[in-house]
C-alpha positions as a Markdown table, in Angstrom:
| # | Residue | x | y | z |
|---|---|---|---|---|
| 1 | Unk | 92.5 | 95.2 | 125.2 |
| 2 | Unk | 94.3 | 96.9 | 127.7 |
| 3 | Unk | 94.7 | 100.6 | 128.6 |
| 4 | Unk | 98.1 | 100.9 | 127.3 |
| 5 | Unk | 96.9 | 99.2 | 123.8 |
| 6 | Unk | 94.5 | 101.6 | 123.5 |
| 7 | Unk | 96.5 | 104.6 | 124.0 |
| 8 | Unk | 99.0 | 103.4 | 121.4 |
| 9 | Unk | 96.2 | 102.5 | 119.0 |
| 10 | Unk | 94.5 | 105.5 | 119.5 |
| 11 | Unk | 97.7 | 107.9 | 119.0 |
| 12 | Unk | 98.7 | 105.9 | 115.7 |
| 13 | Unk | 95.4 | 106.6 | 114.5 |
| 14 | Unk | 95.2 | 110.2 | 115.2 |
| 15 | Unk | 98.8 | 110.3 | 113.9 |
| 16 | Unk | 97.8 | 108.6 | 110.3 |
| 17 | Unk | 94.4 | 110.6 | 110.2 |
| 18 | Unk | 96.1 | 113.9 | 110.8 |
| 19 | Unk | 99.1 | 112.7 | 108.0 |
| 20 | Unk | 96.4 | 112.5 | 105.9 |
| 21 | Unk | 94.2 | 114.7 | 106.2 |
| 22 | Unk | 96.5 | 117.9 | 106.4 |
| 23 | Unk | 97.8 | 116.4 | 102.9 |
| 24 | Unk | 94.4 | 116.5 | 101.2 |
| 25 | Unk | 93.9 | 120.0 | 102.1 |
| 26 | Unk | 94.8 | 122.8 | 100.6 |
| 27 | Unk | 98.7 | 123.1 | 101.7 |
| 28 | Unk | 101.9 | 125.7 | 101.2 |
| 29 | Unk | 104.2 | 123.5 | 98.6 |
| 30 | Unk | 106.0 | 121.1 | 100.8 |
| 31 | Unk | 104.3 | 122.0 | 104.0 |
| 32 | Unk | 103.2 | 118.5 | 104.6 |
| 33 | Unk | 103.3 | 116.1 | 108.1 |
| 34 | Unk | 104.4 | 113.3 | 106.7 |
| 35 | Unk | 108.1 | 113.7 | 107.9 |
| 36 | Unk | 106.8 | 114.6 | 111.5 |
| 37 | Unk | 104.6 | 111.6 | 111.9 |
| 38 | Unk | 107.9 | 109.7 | 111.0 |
| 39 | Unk | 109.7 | 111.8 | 113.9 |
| 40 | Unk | 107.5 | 110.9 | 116.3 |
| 41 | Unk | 106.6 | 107.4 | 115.9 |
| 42 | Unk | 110.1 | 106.9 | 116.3 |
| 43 | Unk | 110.2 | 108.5 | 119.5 |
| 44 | Unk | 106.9 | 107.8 | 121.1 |
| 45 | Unk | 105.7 | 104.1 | 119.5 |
| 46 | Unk | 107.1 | 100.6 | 119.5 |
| 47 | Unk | 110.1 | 100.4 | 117.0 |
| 48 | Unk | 108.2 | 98.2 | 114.4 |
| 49 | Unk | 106.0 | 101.4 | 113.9 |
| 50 | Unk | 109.2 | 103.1 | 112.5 |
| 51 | Unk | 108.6 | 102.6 | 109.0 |
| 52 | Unk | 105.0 | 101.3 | 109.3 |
| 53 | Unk | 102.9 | 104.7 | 110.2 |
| 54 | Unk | 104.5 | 107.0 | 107.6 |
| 55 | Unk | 105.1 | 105.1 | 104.5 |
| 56 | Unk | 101.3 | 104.3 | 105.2 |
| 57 | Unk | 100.6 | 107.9 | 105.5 |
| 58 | Unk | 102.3 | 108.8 | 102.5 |
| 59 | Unk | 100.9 | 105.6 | 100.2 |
| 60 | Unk | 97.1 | 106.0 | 101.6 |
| 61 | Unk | 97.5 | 110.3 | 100.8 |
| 62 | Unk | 99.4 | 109.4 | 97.6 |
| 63 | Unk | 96.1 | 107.0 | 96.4 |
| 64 | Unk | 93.8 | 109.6 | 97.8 |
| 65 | Unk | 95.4 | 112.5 | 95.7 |
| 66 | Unk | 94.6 | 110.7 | 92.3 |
| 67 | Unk | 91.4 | 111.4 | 93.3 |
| 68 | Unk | 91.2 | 115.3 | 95.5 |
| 69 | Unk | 93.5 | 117.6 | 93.8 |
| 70 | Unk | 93.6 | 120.5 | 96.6 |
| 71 | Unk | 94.9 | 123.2 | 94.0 |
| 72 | Unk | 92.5 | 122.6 | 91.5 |
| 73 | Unk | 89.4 | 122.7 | 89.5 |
| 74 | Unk | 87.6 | 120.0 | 90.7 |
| 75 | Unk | 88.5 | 119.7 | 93.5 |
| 76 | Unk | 86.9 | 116.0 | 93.9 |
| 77 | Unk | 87.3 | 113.6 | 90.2 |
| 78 | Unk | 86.2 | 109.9 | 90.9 |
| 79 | Unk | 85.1 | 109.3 | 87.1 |
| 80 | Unk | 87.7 | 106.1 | 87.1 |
| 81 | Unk | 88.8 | 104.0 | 89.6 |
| 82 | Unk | 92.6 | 104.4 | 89.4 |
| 83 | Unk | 94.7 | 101.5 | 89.7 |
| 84 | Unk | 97.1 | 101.1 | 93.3 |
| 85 | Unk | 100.2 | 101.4 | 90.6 |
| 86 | Unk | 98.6 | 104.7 | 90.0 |
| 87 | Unk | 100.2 | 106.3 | 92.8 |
| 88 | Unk | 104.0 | 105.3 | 92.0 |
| 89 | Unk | 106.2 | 107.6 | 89.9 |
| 90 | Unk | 109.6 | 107.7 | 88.9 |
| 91 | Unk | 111.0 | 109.4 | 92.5 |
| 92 | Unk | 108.4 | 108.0 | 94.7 |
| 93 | Unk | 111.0 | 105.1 | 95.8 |
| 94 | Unk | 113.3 | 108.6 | 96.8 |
| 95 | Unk | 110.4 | 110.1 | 98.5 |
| 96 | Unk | 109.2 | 107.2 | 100.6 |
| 97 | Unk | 113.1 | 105.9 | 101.5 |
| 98 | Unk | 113.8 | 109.6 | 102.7 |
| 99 | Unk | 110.7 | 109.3 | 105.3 |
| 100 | Unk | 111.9 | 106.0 | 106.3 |
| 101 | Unk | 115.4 | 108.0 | 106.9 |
| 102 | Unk | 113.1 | 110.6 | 109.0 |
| 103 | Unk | 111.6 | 107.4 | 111.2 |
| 104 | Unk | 115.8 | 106.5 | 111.9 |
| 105 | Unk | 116.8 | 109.9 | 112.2 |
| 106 | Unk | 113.4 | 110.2 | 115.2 |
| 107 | Unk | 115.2 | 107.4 | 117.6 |
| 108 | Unk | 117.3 | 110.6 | 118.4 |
| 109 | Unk | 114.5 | 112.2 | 120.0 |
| 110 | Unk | 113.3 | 108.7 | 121.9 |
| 111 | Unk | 115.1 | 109.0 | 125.6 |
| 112 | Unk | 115.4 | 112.9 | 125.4 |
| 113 | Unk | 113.1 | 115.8 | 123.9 |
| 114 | Unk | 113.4 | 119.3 | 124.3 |
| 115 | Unk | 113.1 | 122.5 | 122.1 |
| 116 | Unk | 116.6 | 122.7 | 121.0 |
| 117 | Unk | 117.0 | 119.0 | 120.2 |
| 118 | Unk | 113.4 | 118.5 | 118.5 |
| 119 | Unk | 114.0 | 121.5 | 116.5 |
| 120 | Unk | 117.7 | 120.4 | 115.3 |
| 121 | Unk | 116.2 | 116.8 | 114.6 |
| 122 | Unk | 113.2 | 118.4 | 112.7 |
| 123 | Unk | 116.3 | 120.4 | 110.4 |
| 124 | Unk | 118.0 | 117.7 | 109.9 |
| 125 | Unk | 114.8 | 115.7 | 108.5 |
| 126 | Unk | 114.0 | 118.0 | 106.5 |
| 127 | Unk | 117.6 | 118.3 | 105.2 |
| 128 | Unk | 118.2 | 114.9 | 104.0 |
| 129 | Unk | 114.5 | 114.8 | 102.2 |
| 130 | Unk | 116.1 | 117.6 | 100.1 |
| 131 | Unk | 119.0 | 116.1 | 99.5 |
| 132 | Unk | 117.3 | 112.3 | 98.8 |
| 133 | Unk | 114.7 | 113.7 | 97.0 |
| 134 | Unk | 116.4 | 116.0 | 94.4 |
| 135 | Unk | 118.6 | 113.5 | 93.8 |
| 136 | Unk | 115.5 | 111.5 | 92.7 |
| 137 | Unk | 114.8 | 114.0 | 90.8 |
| 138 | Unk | 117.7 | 114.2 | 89.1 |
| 139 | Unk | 118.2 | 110.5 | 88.8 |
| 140 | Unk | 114.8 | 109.9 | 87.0 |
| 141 | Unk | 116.1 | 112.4 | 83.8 |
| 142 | Unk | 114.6 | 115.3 | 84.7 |
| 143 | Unk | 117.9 | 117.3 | 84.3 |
| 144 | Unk | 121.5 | 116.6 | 82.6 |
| 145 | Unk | 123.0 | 113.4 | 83.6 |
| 146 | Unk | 126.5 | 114.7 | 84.6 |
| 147 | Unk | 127.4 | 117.5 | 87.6 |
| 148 | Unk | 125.7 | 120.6 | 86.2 |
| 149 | Unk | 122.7 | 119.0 | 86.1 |
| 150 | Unk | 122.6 | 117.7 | 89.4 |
| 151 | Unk | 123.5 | 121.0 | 90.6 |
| 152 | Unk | 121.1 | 122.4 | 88.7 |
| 153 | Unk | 118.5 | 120.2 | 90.5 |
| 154 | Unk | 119.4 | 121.1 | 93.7 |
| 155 | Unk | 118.9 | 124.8 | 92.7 |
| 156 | Unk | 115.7 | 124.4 | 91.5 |
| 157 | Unk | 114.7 | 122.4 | 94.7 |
| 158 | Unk | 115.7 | 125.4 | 97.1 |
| 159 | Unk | 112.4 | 127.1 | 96.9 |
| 160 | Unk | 110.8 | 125.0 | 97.9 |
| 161 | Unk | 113.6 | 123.8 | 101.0 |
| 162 | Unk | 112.2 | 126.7 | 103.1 |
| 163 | Unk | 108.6 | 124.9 | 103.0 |
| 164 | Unk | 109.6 | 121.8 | 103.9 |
| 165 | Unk | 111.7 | 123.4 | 106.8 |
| 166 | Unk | 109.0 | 125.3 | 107.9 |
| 167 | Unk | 106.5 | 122.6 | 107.6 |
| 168 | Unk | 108.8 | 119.9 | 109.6 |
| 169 | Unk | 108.9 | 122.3 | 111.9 |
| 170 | Unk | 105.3 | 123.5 | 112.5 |
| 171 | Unk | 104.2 | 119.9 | 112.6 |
| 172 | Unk | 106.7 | 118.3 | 114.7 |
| 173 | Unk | 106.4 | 120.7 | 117.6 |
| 174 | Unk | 102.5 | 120.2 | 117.1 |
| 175 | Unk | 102.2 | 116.7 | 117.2 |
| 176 | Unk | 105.1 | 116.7 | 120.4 |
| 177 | Unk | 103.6 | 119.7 | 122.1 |
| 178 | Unk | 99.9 | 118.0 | 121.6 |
| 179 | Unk | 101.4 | 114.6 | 122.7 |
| 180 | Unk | 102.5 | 116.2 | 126.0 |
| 181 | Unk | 99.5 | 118.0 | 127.0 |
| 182 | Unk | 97.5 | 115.0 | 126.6 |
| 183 | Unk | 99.9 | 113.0 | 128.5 |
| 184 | Unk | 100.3 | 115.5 | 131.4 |
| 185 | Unk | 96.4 | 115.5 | 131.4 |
| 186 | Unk | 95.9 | 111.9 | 131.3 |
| 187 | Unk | 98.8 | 111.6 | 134.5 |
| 188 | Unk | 96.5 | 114.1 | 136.4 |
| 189 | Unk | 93.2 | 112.4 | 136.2 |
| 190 | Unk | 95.3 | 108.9 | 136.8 |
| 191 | Unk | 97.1 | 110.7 | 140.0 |
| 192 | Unk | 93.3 | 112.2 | 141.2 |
| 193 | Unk | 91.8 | 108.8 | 140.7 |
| 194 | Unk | 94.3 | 106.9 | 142.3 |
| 195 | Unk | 94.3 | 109.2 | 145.4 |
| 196 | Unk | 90.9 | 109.4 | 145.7 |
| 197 | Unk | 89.2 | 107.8 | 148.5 |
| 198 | Unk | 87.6 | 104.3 | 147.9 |
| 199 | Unk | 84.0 | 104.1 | 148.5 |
| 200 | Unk | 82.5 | 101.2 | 151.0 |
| 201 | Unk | 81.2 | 97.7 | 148.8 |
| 202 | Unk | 78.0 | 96.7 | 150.3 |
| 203 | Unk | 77.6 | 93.0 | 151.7 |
């Protein structure tokens, strides 16, 4: 396996770990990294990884949470094995198409990153989940099937619109700003070993 390989390897797996993990733990409603793993895959991994890293973020943590409920009493229930179909519910299609949205929307950030421009592609992420997913929400029954009752869905969704923003963002700067330091590490050691003088092979 070569070098490169293992960096990408490496980096998805850190980037599913983390998904997950941060999702089993006790969280803020909505403050979750699944969007921001979806940002940056699109910017950082081959294109086939789009769609691949956070729908299996979201589907592995969806399993996991039939069985670790973070907010309550237990915490840890593995009486029953739960069946895969377990984890789908009425708006989890709505849920899962808006982080594929997120991957499409994160090609933005693949030739350019910056503050500004991570930032405004982290809003507008989080701005289309809200929109996708209340509609979901409203779709599935839960409220009047005419106008009012999507509007009234979208109201009741606004709470928790600040969470996701501020979630999207805290992540997504994390996993660049981590991605970055690593990277600017890695180039150093690369540029010291590269300049550094080559010792005398023995005959």
């Amino acid at each position: 396996m070569s070098e490169k390989t293992k960096q990408k390897t490496t980096l998805i797996a850190i980037i599913l770990i983390s998904a997950i993990v941060m999702r089993l733990i006790p969280h803020l409603p909505n403050f979750a990294p699944i969007t921001a793993a979806a940002l940056f895959s699109a910017a950082y991994l081959p294109k086939k990884y789009i769609f691949i890293v956070p729908l299996a973020a979201a589907a592995i943590s969806d399993y996991l949470l039939l069985y670790i409920n973070p907010f309550g009493s237990p915490v840890l229930n593995f009486s029953e094995l739960q069946p895969i179909g377990a984890l789908v519910n009425s708006t989890t299609a709505w849920v899962w198409a808006s982080f594929m949205i997120s991957g499409l929307i994160g090609l933005l950030l693949r030739r350019k990153q910056g503050i500004i421009r991570v930032g405004s592609v982290s809003l507008l992420a989080s701005l289309q989940f809200y929109l996708i997913t209340n509609f979901g929400v409203w779709a599935a029954g839960a409220y009047a099937r005419d106008l009012s009752g999507l509007v009234a869905s979208y109201v009741a969704g606004l709470p928790f619109l600040n969470w996701t923003v501020l979630g999207d963002l805290f992540y997504t700067f994390s996993f660049f700003a981590l991605y970055a330091i690593v990277m600017k590490e890695y180039g150093q050691e690369a540029k010291i070993a590269k300049s550094a003088p080559k010792t005398a092979q023995p005959f």
